[in-house]
LOTIRO-838336 format. One record per residue (C-alpha): x, y, z. Coordinates in steps of 0.25 Angstrom, whole numbers, padded with zeros to 4 digits. Layout:
<rs>
+-------+-------+-------+
!     u !     v !     w !
+-------+-------+-------+
!     X !     Y !     Z !
...
+-------+-------+-------+
</rs>
This chain:
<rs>
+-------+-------+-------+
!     u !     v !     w !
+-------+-------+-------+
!  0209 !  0436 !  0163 !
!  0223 !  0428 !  0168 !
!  0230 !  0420 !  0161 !
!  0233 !  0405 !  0164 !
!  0247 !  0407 !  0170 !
!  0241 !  0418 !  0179 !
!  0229 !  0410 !  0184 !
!  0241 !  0398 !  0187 !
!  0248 !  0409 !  0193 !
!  0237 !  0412 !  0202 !
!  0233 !  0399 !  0206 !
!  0249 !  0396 !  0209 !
!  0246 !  0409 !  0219 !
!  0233 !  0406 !  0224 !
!  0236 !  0391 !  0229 !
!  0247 !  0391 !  0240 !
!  0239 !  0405 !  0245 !
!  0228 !  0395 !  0249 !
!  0235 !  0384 !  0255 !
!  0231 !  0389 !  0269 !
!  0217 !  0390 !  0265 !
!  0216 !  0376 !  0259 !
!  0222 !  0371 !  0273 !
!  0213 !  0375 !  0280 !
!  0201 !  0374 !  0270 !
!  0200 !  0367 !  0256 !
!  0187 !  0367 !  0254 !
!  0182 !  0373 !  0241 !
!  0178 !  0386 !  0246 !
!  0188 !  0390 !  0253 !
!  0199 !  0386 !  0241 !
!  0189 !  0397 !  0229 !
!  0188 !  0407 !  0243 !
!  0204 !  0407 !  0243 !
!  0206 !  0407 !  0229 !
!  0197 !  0419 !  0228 !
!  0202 !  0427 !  0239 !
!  0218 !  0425 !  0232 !
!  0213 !  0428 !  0219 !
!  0205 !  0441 !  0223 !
!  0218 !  0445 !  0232 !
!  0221 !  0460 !  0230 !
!  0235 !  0456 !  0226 !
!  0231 !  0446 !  0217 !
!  0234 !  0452 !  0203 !
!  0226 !  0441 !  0195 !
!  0211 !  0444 !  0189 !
!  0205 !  0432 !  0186 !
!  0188 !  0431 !  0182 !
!  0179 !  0422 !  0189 !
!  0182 !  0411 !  0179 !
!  0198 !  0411 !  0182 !
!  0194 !  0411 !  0197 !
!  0186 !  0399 !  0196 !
!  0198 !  0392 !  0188 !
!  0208 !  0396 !  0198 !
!  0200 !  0389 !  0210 !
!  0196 !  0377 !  0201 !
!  0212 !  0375 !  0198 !
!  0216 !  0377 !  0213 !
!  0204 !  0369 !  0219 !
!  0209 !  0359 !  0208 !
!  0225 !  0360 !  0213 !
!  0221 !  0361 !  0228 !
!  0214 !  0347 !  0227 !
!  0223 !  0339 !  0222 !
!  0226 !  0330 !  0234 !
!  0237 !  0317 !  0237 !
!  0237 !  0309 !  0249 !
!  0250 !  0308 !  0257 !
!  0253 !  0292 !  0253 !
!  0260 !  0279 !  0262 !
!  0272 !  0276 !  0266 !
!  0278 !  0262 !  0270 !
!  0290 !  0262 !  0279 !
!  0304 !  0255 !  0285 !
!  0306 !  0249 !  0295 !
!  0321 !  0256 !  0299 !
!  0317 !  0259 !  0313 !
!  0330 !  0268 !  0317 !
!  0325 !  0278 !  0304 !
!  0316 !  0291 !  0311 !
!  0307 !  0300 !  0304 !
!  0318 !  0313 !  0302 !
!  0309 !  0323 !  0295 !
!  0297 !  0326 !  0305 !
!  0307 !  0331 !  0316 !
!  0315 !  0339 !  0303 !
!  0301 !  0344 !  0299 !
!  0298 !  0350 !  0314 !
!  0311 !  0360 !  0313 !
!  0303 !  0366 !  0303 !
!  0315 !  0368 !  0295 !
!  0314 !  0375 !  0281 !
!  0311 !  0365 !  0267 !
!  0314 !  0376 !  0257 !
!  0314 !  0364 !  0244 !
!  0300 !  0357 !  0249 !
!  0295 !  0372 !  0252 !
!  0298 !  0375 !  0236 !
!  0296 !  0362 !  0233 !
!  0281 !  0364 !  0239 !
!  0279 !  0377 !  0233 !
!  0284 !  0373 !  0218 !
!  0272 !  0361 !  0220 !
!  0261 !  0371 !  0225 !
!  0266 !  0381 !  0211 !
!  0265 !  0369 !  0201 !
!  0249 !  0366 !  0207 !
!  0250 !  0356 !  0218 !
!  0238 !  0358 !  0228 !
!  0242 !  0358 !  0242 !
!  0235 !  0345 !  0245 !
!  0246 !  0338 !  0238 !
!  0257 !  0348 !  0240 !
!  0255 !  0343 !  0255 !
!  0255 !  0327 !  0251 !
!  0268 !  0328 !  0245 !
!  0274 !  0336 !  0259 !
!  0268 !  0325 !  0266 !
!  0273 !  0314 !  0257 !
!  0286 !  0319 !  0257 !
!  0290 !  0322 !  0270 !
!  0284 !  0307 !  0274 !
!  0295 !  0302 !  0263 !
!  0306 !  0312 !  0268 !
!  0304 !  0307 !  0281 !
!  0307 !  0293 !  0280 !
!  0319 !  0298 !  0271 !
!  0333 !  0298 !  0278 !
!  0336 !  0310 !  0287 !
!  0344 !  0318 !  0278 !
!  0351 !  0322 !  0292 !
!  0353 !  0309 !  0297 !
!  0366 !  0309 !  0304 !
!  0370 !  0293 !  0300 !
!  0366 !  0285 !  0286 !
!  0355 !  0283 !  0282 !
!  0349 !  0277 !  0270 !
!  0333 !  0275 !  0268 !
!  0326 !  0272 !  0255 !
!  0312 !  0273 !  0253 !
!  0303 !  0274 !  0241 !
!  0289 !  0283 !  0235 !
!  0279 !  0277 !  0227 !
!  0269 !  0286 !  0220 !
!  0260 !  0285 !  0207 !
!  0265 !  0287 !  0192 !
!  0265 !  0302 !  0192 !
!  0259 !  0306 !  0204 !
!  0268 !  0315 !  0209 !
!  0283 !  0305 !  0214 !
!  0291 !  0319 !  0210 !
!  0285 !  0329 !  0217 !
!  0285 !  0320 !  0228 !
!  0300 !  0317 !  0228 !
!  0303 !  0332 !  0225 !
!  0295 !  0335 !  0237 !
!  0304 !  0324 !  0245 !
!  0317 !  0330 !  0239 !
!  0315 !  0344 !  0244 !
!  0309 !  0339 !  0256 !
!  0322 !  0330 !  0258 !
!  0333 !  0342 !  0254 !
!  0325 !  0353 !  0264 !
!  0329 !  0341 !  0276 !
!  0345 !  0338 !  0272 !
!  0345 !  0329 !  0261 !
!  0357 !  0334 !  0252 !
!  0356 !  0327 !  0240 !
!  0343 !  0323 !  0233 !
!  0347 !  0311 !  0221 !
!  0334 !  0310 !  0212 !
!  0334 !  0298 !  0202 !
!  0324 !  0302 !  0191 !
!  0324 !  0290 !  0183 !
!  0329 !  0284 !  0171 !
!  0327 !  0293 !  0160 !
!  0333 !  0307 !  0159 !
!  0319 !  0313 !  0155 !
!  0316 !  0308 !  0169 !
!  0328 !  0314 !  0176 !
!  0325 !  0327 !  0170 !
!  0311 !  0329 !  0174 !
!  0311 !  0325 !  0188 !
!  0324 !  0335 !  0188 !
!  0315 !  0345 !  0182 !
!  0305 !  0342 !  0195 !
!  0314 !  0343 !  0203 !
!  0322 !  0356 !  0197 !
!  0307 !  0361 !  0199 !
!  0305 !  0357 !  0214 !
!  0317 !  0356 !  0222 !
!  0329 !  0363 !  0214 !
!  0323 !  0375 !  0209 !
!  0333 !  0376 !  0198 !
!  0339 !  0368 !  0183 !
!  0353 !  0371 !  0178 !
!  0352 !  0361 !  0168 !
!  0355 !  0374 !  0158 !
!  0362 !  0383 !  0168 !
!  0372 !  0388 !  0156 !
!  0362 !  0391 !  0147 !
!  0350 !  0396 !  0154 !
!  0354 !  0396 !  0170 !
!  0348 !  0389 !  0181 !
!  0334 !  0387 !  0177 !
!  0323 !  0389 !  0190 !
!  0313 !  0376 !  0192 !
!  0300 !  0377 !  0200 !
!  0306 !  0379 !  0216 !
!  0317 !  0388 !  0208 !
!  0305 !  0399 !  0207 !
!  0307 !  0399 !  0222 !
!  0322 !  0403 !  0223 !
!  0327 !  0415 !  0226 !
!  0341 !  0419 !  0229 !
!  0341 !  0415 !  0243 !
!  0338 !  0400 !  0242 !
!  0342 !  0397 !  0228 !
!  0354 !  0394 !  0234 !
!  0350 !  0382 !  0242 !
!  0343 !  0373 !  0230 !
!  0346 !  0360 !  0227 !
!  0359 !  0357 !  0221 !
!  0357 !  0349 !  0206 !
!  0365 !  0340 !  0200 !
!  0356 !  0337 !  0189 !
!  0348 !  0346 !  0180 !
!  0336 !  0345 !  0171 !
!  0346 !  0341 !  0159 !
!  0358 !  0335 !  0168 !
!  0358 !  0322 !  0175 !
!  0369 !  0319 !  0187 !
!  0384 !  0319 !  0179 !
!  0396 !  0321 !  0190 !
!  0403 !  0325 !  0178 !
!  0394 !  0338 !  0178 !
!  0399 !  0340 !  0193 !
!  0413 !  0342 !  0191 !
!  0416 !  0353 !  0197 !
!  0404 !  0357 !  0204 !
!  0403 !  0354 !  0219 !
!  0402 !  0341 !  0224 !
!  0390 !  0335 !  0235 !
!  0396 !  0339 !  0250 !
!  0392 !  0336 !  0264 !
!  0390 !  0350 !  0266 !
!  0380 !  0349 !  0254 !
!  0370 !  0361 !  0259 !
!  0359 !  0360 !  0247 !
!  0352 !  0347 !  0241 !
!  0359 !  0342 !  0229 !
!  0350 !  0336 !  0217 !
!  0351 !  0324 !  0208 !
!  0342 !  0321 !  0199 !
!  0348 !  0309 !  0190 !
!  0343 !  0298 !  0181 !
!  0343 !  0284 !  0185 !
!  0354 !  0279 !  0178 !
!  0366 !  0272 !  0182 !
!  0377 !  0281 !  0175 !
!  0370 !  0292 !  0183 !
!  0367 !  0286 !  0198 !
!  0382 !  0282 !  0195 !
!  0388 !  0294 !  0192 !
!  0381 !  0302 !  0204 !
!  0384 !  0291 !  0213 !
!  0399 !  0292 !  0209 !
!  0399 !  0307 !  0211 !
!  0393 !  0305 !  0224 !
!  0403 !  0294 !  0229 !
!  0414 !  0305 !  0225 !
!  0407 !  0316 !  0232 !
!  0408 !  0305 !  0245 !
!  0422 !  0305 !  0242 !
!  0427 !  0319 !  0240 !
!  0419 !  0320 !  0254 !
!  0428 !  0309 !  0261 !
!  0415 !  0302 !  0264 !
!  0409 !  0288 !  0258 !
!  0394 !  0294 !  0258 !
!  0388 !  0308 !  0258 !
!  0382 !  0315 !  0270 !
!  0372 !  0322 !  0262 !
!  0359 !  0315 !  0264 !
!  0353 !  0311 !  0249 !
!  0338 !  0309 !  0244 !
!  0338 !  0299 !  0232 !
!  0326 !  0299 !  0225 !
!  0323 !  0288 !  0214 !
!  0313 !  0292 !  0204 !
!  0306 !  0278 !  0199 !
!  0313 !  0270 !  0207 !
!  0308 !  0258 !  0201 !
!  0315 !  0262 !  0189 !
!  0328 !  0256 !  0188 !
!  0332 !  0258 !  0203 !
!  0328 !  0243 !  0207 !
!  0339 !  0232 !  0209 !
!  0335 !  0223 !  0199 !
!  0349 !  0216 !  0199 !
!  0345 !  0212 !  0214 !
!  0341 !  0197 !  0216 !
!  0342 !  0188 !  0226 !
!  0354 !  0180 !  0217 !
!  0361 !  0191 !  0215 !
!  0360 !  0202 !  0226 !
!  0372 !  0208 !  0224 !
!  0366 !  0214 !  0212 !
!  0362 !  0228 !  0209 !
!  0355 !  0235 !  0199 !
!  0365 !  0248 !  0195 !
!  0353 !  0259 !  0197 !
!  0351 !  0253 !  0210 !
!  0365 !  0253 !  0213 !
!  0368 !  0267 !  0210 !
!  0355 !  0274 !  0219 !
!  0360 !  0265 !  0230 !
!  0374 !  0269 !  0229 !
!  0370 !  0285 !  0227 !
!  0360 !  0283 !  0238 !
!  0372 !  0276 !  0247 !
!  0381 !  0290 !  0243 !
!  0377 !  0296 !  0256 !
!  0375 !  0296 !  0270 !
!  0360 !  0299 !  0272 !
!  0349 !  0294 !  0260 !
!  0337 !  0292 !  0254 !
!  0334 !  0284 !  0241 !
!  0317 !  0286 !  0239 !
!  0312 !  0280 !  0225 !
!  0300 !  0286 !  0220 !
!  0292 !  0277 !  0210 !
!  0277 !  0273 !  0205 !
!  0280 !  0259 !  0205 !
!  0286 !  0254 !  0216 !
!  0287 !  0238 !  0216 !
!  0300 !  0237 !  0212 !
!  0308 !  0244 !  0224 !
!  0299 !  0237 !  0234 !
!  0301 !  0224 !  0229 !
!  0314 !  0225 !  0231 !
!  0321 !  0215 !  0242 !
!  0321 !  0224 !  0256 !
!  0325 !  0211 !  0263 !
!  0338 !  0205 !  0255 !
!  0350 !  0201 !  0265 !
!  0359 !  0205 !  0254 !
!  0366 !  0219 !  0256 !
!  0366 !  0225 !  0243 !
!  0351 !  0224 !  0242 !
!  0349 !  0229 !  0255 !
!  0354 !  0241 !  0248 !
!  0342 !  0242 !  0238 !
!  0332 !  0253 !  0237 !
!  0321 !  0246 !  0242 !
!  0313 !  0257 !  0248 !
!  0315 !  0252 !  0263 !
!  0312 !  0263 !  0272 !
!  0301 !  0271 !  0264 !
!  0288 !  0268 !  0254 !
!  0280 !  0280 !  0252 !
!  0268 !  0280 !  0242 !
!  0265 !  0292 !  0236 !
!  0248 !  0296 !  0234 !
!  0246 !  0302 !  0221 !
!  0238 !  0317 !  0221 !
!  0223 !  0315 !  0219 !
!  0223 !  0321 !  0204 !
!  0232 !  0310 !  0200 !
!  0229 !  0303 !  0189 !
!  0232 !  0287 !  0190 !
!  0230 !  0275 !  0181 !
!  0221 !  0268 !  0192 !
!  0210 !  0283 !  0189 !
!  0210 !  0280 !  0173 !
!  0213 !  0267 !  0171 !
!  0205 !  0259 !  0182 !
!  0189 !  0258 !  0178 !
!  0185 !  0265 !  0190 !
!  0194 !  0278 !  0189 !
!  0189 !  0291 !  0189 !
!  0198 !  0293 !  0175 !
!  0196 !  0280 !  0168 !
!  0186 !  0288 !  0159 !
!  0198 !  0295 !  0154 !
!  0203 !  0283 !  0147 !
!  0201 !  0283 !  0130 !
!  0201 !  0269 !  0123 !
!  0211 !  0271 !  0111 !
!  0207 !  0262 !  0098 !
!  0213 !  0268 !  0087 !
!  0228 !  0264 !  0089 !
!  0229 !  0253 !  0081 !
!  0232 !  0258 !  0069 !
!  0242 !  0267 !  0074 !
!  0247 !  0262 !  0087 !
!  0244 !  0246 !  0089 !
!  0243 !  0242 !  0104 !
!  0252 !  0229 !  0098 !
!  0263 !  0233 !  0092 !
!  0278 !  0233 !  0089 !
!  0291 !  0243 !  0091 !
!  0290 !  0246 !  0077 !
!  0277 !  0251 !  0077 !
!  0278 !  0264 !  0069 !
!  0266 !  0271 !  0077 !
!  0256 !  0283 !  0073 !
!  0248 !  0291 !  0082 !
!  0232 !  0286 !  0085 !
!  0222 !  0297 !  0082 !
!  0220 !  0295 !  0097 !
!  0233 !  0300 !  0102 !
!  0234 !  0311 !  0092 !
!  0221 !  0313 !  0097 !
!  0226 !  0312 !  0112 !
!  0239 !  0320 !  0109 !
!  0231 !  0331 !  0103 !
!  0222 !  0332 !  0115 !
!  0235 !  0333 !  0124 !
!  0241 !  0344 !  0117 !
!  0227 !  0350 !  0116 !
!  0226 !  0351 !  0132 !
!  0239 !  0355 !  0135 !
!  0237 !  0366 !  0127 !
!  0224 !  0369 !  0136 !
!  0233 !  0367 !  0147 !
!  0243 !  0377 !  0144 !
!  0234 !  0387 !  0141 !
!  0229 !  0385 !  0154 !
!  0241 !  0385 !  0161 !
!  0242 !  0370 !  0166 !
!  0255 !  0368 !  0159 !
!  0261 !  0378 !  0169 !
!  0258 !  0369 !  0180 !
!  0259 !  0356 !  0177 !
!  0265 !  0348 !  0164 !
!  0258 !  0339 !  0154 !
!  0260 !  0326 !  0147 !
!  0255 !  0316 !  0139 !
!  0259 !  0300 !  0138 !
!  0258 !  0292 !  0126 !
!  0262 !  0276 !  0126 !
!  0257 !  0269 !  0115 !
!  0268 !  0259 !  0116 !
!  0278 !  0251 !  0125 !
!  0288 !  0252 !  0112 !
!  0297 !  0265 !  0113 !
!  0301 !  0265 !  0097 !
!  0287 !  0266 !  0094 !
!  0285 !  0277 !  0107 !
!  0296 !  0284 !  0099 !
!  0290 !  0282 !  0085 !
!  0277 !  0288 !  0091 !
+-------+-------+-------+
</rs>
């Protein structure tokens, strides 16, 4: 009998082995005949019963059908700007980040379906970007609207491989407010497109992350450059002494920074001072900005028809870093987008010209078929409304009306709920889920964060 991690193992082997299959035939069928035929290879070294067989095509059936649909797009009107990347894609030339990129994706269990959803989407986004080799100065601004946890990161990992495997040099990711924040979407991004962490590099070495498992000596060489780690945000005091950005910049170079005006500051200071060791006002080296939330903080809200001379300081710093360099693009990425569209396109004014209204670009973002949203459990009609539990006994230990110095207790039905979330994480490690996905619970009894914290 195998264990969990070999049957994982296995099915990690079994699915990129029958992609041409699946191309040419999904149905049932043929998905168990390739199954069986791999796993009855003569150099397969796994023995698995009839039961485990059953279990391994279930899982992959399961995998292979999750689908997502390939979105809308809304564009500008700026008739001088051409579609670059078709005529770049036609050359053939190599992606070696989207290839890991694709590859790390298809190891942590996304099925080919969506795998191919998110080339699409991200080549159509690329592709209204600014030619990273665009000979003049160019500036576009765009923006991608998807749902609450439906898959915004992958997507924009996706786009910032995409976009340093076709010239872009410098790749500016702003994660948010919170470091909590910053910290994980550098740990995705470690996983997908750096390979590596040196956040401990003089205690423990440069630790591998996901793509890294793909490195060798050859191409180690050529992955992106970090300016931030897992534990350290953008600081120029940290630079000294390390080489400065240069127009002959050969790999991409990566920040992932928090939104905060002390650090959009300090990075656009240490950009403006690499402008000018260089004896140049803007850089040469074409730069992605990606905004995380975009409607978080990154509007002009000093803006008003009064006073337009007015701007936010968040605002101020990502169009002045974004203004750093010759060739860019500033995408914000968000699940609630009425803010930035709301703001005024059509002002005669020339500093709110300047906004990031998303001018050129609006791409919508369909969510994969297993995706779980309010509108399936909360509506009357949705296939998970059952799901729901009435909750009647908080009363005594948490009122719905109440004050900041409420002194709480737990419910009998959230020990209850805790217990059973612990309970089928357990299940879930012992049957090897944890290895390829995570696991979390939520609990919001109150809009008050002293009694949160008391909780």
């Amino acid at each position: 009998m195998a264990t969990q991690s070999q049957i994982q193992e296995l099915i990690r082997q079994i699915r990129p082995n029958i992609q041409d299959i699946l191309n040419k035939d999904s149905s049932e069928s043929a998905v168990e005949l390739a199954i069986k035929h791999f796993i009855n290879a003569p150099w397969n070294d796994f023995s698995l019963s009839p039961e485990e067989i059953d279990n391994v095509i279930k899982e992959i059936k399961s995998l292979e059908g999750i689908t997502m649909d390939i979105g809308s797009m809304v564009t500008g009107e700026d008739e001088l700007f051409k579609e670059w990347l078709p005529t770049r894609k036609e050359k053939d030339d190599p992606t070696p980040y989207w290839d890991d990129y694709n590859r790390e994706l298809k190891r942590t269990g996304y099925s080919s379906s969506v795998l191919y959803s998110i080339d699409i989407a991200t080549d159509r986004i690329l592709s209204k970007c600014s030619d990273p080799l665009h000979p003049r100065r160019i500036k576009r601004q765009g923006m991608v609207v998807g749902s609450v946890q439906s898959g915004k990161t992958a997507n924009y990992i996706g786009l910032l491989t995409k976009a340093a495997d076709y010239g872009y040099k410098v790749i500016i990711v702003i994660a948010g407010i919170h470091e909590s924040l910053r910290e994980q979407t550098q740990f995705r991004i470690n996983e997908g497109f750096i390979g590596l962490d040196t956040s401990f590099i003089l205690t423990d070495g440069v630790q591998k992350r996901g793509v890294g498992k793909f490195l060798d000596q050859d191409n180690a060489e050529n992955r992106p450059q970090q300016f931030t780690s897992e534990k350290y945000d953008f600081n120029s005091n940290r630079l000294r002494g390390q080489q400065i950005i240069n127009n002959s910049q050969e790999k991409p170079v990566v920040f992932v920074i928090k939104k905060q005006k002390s650090i959009l500051e300090n990075l656009f200071t240490w950009l403006t001072s690499s402008a000018q060791t260089l004896g140049v006002e803007t850089l040469s080296l074409p730069a992605l900005v990606i905004d995380d939330e975009a409607d978080n903080a990154s509007i002009n809200i000093a803006y008003s028809k009064k006073d337009s001379s007015s701007i936010s300081t968040i605002n101020k710093y990502i169009r002045k870093i974004t203004n750093c360099f010759d060739v860019s693009t500033y995408i914000g990425y968000t699940a609630t987008p009425f803010a930035n569209i709301f703001i005024d396109p059509s002002s005669d004014d020339a500093v709110a010209k300047q906004d990031l209204f998303p001018k050129d670009f609006i791409v919508g973002l369909e969510p994969p078929s297993n995706y779980v949203s309010a509108q399936r459990i909360f509506l009357e009609e949705g296939d998970l409304s059952t799901s729901l539990t009435d909750i009647d006994d908080n009363e005594e230990y948490i009122p719905l009306k109440h004050k900041k110095d409420l002194d709480p207790s737990l419910p009998p039905s959230l020990l209850d709920a805790i217990n059973c979330y612990i309970i089928s994480d357990a299940i879930k490690n012992l049957r090897g889920v944890w290895e390829r996905r995570s696991s979390s619970m939520l609990v919001n009894v109150t809009y008050f964060k002293q009694v949160h914290a008391r909780l």
